[in-house]
N, C-alpha and C positions, 0 to 999 in steps of 0.2 A: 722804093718798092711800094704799089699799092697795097692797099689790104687786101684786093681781090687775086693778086697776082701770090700773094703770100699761101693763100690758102689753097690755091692751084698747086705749089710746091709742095705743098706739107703732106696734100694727098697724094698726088704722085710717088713720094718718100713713104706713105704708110703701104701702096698697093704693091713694091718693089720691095719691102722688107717682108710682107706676106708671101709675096711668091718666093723670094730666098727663102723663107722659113719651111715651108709648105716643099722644095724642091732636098733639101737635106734631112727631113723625115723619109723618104721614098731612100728601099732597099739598095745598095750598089748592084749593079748589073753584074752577072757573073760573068766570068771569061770563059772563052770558047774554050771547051776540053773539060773544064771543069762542071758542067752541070749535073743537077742532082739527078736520079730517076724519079720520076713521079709517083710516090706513095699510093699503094693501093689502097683503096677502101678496107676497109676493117670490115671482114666476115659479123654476117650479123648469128649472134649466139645462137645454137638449136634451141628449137622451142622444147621448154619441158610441161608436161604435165601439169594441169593443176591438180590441189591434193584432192586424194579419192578418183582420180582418173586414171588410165595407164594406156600409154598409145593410142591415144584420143577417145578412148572409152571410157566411160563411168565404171566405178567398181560397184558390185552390186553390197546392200550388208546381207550379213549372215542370217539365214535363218532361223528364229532363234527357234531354243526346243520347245516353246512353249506352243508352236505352232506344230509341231511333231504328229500330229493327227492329220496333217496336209498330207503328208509322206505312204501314210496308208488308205487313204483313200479310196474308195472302192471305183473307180473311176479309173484310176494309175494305169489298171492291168488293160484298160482299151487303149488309153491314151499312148501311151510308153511301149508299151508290149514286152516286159523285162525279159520273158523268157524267149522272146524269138532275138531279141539283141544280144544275150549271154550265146545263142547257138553261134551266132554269128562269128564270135571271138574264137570257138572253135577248143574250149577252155579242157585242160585234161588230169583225169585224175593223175592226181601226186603232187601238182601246181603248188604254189607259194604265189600270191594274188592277195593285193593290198588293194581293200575299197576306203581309197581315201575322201573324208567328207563322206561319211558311214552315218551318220546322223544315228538312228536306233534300229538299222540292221536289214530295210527294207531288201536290200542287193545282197549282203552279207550272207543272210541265208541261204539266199539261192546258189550261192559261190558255194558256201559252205558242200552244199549236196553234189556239186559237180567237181572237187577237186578230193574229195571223199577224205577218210580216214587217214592216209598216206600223205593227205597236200595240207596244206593250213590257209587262213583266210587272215590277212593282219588288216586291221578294222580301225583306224585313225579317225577322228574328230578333233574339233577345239572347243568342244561344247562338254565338260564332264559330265553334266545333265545326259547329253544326247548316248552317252556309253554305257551309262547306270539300265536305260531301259531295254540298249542294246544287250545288256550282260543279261536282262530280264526275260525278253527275247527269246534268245540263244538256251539259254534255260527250260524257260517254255516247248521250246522245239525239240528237248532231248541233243543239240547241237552240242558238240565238245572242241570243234578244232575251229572258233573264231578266236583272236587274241586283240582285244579292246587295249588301242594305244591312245593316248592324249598326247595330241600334237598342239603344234603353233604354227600362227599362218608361216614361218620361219624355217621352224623345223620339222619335216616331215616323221621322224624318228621310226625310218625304216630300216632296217639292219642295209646295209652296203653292201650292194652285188651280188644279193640272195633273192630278190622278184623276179618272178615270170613275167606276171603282167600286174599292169598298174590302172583301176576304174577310178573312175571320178564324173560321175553320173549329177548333170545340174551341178554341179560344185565349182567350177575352175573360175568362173566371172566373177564366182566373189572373194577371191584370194585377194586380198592386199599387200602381198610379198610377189607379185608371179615368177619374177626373176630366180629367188632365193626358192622357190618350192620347183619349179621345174629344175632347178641344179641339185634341188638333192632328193627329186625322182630320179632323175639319169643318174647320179652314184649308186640309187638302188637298185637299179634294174640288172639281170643279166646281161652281159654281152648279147646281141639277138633280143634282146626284152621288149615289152612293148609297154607302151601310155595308150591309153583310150580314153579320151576325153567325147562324153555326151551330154551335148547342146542344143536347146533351142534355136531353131534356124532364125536370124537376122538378116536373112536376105525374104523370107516371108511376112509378109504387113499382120498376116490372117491366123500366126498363132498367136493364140489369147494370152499371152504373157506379157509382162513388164518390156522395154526396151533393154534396160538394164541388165534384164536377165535369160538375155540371148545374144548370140553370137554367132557372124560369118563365118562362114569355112575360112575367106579369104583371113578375115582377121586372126581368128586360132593359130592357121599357120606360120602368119607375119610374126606373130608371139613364139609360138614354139621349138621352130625350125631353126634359129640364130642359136640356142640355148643345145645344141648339138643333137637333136633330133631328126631323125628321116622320117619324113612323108610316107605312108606306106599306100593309104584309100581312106577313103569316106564312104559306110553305106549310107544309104540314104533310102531306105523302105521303111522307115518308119510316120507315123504320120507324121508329127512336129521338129522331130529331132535329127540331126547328123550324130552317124557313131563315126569320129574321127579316129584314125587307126597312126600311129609313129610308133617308129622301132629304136632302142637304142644302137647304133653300128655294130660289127661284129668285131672283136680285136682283130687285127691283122695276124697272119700267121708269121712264125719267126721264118724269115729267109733260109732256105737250105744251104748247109755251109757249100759255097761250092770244090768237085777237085782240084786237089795240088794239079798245080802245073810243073814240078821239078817231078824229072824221074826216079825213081826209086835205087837204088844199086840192088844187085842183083846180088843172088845168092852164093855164094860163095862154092 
């Protein structure tokens, strides 16, 4: 055997051991009847939130009180128009009306005068600052029936199923809880009760406000509505702002028992 003819064999022998090797790596073929089903794609996770945002909104921060001369403003009463949007709610004496996110009582008072002696006005903040000048306030005005609560963006510390109605005037975009305060407005509300939340419109470029610190109609409701609230209206005569109007349901009435079907025996 030459030496050329050796080395012809020796490769032929390495290319024939490559493809046996090469052909017994490769899976067996499954038998007919037996095949798997074809694994679906794995669902790609919901997107959440990053922090400080909530259903692709930014959370606004809180106003703090040291800015609390923003809130009286001599300007507010053009801008706002408090007392044509309180008619609006339709508010009556003897009421029970939480202005939550009451800052130092701009709304407060004016509730105060419309649910009179007979109603009460419960005044939450998370600022103890913003309650102290509230209590000053209230004082000031000869007002007796505001009740200054300190809340957390958490807990609303409304008594349970004693509100009429519930304001929250510029307040609700900068809650960092919305989930856990809209559930325990709806525990405080009456059966029938309502939320009013008042917004900066985000569907308008041309009110002069932060982005941050305005909001859609559409989006309010995309928030609120899941959390077992109904839609009731939105006015919209004010310059800048939507008064958004939810009611909490009415409990169901108990079903009337209905009549026996068996007849009675008769009298003897």
């Amino acid at each position: 055997m030459t030496n050329a003819t050796g080395r012809l064999l020796a490769a032929i022998l390495c290319a024939w051991l490559a493809a046996a090797r090469a052909q017994a790596q490769q899976p067996a073929p499954t038998p007919p009847g037996d095949a798997k089903p074809q694994e679906k794609p794995k669902a790609k996770p919901a997107r959440r939130d990053r922090p400080g945002f909530y259903m692709g909104r930014p959370i606004a921060d809180v106003m703090s009180w040291e800015g609390v001369e923003w809130l009286f403003r001599e300007t507010r009463v053009e801008e706002e128009q408090p007392e044509a949007m309180l008619d609006a709610l339709e508010i009556a004496p003897g009421m029970t009306v939480a202005d939550v996110g009451a800052g130092a009582g701009y709304h407060s008072l004016r509730l105060a005068k419309r649910v009179g002696e007979a109603g009460v006005v419960l005044a939450t903040d998370v600022q103890r600052q913003m309650l102290t000048m509230l209590r000053d306030n209230a004082k000031a005005a000869g007002v007796r029936n505001i009740r200054p609560l300190l809340c957390t963006q958490r807990d609303t510390k409304l008594p349970a199923g004693e509100v009429d109605l519930i304001l929250m005037v510029d307040v609700y975009h900068e809650c960092s809880s919305p989930e856990a305060l809209l559930d325990g407005m709806l525990a405080a509300l009456k059966p029938g009760g309502r939320l009013v939340l008042v917004e900066f419109r985000g569907e308008d470029p041309e009110v002069p406000i932060k982005p941050e610190h305005k909001m859609t109609l559409e989006q309010v409701r995309r928030e609120v509505e899941p959390r077992g609230f109904t839609f009731k209206t939105s006015h919209e005569f004010l310059p800048w702002q939507h008064v958004i109007v939810f009611e909490k349901p009415a409990e169901p009435k108990p079903a009337e028992p209905k009549p026996s079907s068996e007849a009675k025996p008769s009298a003897p």
